[in-house]
Residue, then its C-alpha position, 0 to 999 in steps of 0.5 A: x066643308x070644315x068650316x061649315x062643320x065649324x060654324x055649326x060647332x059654333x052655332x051650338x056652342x051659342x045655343x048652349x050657352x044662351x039655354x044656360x044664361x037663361x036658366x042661371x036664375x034657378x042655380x042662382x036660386x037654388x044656392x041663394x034661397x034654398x029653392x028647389x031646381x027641376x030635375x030636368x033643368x038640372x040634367x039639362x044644364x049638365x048635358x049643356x055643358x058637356x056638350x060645350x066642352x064636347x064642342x069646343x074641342x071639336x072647334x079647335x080641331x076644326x080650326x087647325x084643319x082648316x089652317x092645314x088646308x089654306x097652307x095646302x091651297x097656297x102650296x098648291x096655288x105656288x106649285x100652280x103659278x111656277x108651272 
């Protein structure tokens, strides 16, 4: 279960970035040539990147829960083997 919740923080983190490579080109030319950006590619961006900050943390997080339940599963597994 943890790590599918990991793969899918992953996934979306990927999603979110690939949506923000492809919109760079605006921001590029926003501050380049002064053009004007779409106020929903703008909002989007930022909601992007709140939500790969948002996720990264919540991977970490997996991460460490995930490295606490192998720790328990070899315990286990030893306690299993001596009796």
């Amino acid at each position: 279960m943890t790590q599918e919740k990991l793969n899918a923080a992953e996934a979306a983190i990927i999603s979110h970035q690939e949506y923000l490579n492809d919109t760079d080109w605006q921001v590029i030319a926003k501050y380049e040539r002064g053009r004007e950006m779409p106020s929903e590619v703008a909002e989007k961006r930022a909601q992007a990147v709140d939500e790969i900050n948002r996720l990264r943390i919540e991977a970490e997080q997996l991460k460490v829960q995930l490295e606490v339940e192998q720790t328990n599963i070899e315990e286990n597994y030893g306690t299993i083997q001596e009796v």
